[in-house]
Every structure is written in structure tokens, then in C-alpha cells.
N, C-alpha and C positions, 0 to 999 in steps of 0.2 A: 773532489779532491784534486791537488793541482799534481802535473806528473811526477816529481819529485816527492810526494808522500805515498801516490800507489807504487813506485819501485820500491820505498822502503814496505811496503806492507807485502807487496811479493816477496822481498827477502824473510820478513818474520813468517811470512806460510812455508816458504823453503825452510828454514829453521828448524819448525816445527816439524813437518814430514818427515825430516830428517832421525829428531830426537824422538820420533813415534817409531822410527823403523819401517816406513812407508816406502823409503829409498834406499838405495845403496850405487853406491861409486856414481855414474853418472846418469842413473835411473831419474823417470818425472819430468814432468814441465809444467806450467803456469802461463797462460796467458791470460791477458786484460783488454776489455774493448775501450779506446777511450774516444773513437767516434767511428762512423761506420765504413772506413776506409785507415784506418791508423789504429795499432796494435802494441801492447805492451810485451814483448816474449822472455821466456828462463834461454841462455843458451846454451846451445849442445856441449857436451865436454867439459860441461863444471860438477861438480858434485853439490847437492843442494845446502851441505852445511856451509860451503864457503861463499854462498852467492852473495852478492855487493851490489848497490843500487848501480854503480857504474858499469856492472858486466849485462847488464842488462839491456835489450836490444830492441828498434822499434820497426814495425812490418807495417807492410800496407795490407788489402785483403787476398792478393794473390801470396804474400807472403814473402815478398821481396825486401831488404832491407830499404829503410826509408832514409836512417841517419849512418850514417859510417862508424864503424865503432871497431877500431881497429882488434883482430884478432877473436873478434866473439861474432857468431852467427845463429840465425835461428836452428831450432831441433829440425830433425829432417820429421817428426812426427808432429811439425805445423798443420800440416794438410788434416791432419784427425780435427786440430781446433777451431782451422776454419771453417771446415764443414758444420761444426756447430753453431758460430756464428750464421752461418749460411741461414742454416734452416731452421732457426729459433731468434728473431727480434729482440727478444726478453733475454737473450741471454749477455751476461756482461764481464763472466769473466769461466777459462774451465780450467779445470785442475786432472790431470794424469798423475799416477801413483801406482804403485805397486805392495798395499797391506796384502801384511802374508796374511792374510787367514780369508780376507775376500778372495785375495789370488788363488785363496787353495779352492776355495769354490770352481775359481775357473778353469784351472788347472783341472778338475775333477770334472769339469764339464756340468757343473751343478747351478743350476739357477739358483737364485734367493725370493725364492715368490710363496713362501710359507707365514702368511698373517697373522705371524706372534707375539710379535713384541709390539705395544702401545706408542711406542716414539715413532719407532720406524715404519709402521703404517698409516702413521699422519703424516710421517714427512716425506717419503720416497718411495711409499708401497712395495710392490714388488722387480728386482732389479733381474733384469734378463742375462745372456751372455749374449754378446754381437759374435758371430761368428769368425773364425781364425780370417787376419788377415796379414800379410808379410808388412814390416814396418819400414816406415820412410816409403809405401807405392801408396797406390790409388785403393787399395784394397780394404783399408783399415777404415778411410771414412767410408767409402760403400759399403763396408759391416755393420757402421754403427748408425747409418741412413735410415733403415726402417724402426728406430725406437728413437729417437730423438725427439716426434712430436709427443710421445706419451709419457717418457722418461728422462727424467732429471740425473740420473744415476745408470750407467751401464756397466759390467762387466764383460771384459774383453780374453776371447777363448786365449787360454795358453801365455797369458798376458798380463791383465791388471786391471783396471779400475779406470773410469772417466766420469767425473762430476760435474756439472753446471750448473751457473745460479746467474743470479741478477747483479748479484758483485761479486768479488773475492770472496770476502768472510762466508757468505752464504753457501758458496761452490765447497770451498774448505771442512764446513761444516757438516756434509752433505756426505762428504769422505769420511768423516769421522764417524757419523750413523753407522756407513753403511760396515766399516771395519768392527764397529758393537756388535753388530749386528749379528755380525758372520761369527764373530768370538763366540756369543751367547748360542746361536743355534748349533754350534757345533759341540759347545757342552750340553746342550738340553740333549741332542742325539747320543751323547757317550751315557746321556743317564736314562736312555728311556723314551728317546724321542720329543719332536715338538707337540706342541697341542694349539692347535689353532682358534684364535678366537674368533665365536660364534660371526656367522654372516650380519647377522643385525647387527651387532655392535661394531662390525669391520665397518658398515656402512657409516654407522651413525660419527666414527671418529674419523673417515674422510671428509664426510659433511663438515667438521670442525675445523678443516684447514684457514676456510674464511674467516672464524673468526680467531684463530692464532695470525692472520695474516700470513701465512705461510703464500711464497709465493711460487712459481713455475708451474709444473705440470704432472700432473700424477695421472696413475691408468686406471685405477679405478681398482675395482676384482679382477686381479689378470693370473692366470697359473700359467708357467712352462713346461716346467716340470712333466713330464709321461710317466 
């Protein structure tokens, strides 16, 4: 894709975050790899329904601006997305959010590592919480440091949600599981709890990623939960 089509397709995921209720006022960001020193970034102080392919800003991998673009700068929570690039090759684009109902997971200090629902354990297994880190320091990617090789999906304490994928749509989509997700488990507990399905078949539908081609990184059988 030349850059001019993935800014407009970061504005239609901003869009959409938006009109799901993922964000509010100037919550989220989005970056894009478009090679391994140059960065596609959302910037700080926009709110995600009005983003424009021209407010959009390009970083190098320390995260410094690369083209000038008057009045718009990266988030100061670049540092969370480079990290990821950092330590994931495969990954190509990440998305931060804040769905209330994963949030409330995190907020609640409650992992999502409960193997119930058939989408969401082919595509992201079980989603951790990175532990609290203050935002815009160093703190936030050294949270999310030790799940990055196993998890495509983290929840972040007291915070929100961070996705990865091999492209935009992938990472986007990954947000959307994981916000099902949380919906669905939180009504099976108002009615009665979840019921997890059997270890064999947990097995047999990670086995299945290969041939959905599903790509990134899954952990396997992982619990957090105590």
C-alpha cells in the first residue's frame, strides 16, 4: 500500500474506534510500520472521530518526527508502540484503545484467560493484564515486555487494551475479538458463570490456527487468573 492509502485506512480504524466507543475525547492511538526505521503515527490531542490523513505524522524508530508537520506530534504513548515493534519482527501495525467492557476487566484487575468462546481461542487465547505503568514513561512498555512474545493482545492495569498484528486490519480486528469477548464473558458470569471448553478441544482449535492462517502468536493453554 503506498502511504497515502494506509493514512487513509488509519483514519477509517480511527473512525471506527470511535463509533464503537472504543475512545473518547482524545483517548488511542494507531501506529503503522512502513519499514523498519519509519513509522506511520495518530497524533496527540486529536480526538479519533476527526482524524484526517493530513494530521497524521511520520516517526522514525526512536520516535522522533521524521517530516514536519506543523502543529501535530506523536502521542507521548509512542514508546508503548515501539516497544512492540521492538520485539516482534512480524508485527506491522498496533492499535491502543480503550473498550469499556475489556477495560473493565482491567480496571477490575481480572485477566481474560477463561477458554470459552471458540473465535476467541483460535485467535488470541488468553489476554493477560501488563502490569500498571504511568503513561508517556518507560514504565508502560516494560509492562507490556514480558507478554509480547506469547501475546498478540494485552490488557493494560487500570488502562486499556493494546493489539498487534501483521497489518492494520489484523491488529483492529484483534481489538474487536477481544471487546466480544469481554461482553460475552461478562454476561455468561451475570448468568451463572463461564464453562470452559474441554482441554482437548482447546487443543485441537489452536492446532487450527494454521490452517485458518491466522497469523502472530498465541500462548498456548496459559491461566492467570489465581
Amino acid at each position: 500500500m503506498k502511504d497515502r492509502e494506509i493514512r487513509e485506512q488509519i483514519c477509517d480504524i480511527c473512525h471506527k474506534m470511535w463509533q464503537q466507543g472504543w475512545v473518547a475525547a482524545n483517548d488511542g492511538n494507531v501506529t503503522v510500520k512502513l519499514d523498519e526505521n519509519t513509522f506511520l503515527a495518530t497524533p496527540t490531542g486529536i480526538s479519533k472521530s476527526f482524524m484526517t490523513p493530513d494530521k497524521i505524522v511520520k516517526i522514525n524508530a526512536k520516535g522522533e518526527m521524521i517530516e514536519e508537520n506543523e502543529g501535530y506530534r506523536p502521542s507521548s504513548e509512542i514508546k508503548m508502540h515501539l516497544k512492540c515493534y521492538e520485539e516482534r519482527e512480524d508485527v506491522g501495525a498496533v492499535v491502543h484503545a480503550h473498550p469499556p467492557t475489556a477495560t473493565g476487566f482491567a480496571v477490575a484487575h481480572k485477566h481474560l484467560d477463561v477458554y470459552s468462546l471458540i473465535e476467541c481461542v483460535i485467535a488470541i487465547g488468553s489476554v493477560p493484564i501488563a502490569p500498571y505503568g504511568t503513561p508517556s514513561t518507560d514504565e508502560v512498555p516494560k509492562s507490556i515486555e514480558p507478554y509480547l512474545q506469547e501475546h498478540d493482545v494485552i490488557l493494560l492495569e487500570n488502562h486499556g487494551a493494546l493489539a498487534v498484528g501483521a497489518d492494520l486490519v489484523t491488529a483492529y480486528y484483534r481489538m474487536e475479538t477481544l471487546e466480544l469477548w469481554a461482553k460475552t464473558s461478562f454476561v455468561a458470569q451475570l448468568i451463572g458463570g463461564e464453562k470452559e471448553i474441554s482441554r482437548e478441544n482447546i487443543d485441537r482449535l489452536i492446532g487450527m490456527r494454521s490452517s485458518y492462517k491466522v497469523t502472530g502468536r498465541h500462548p498456548g493453554y496459559k491461566r492467570y487468573n489465581k
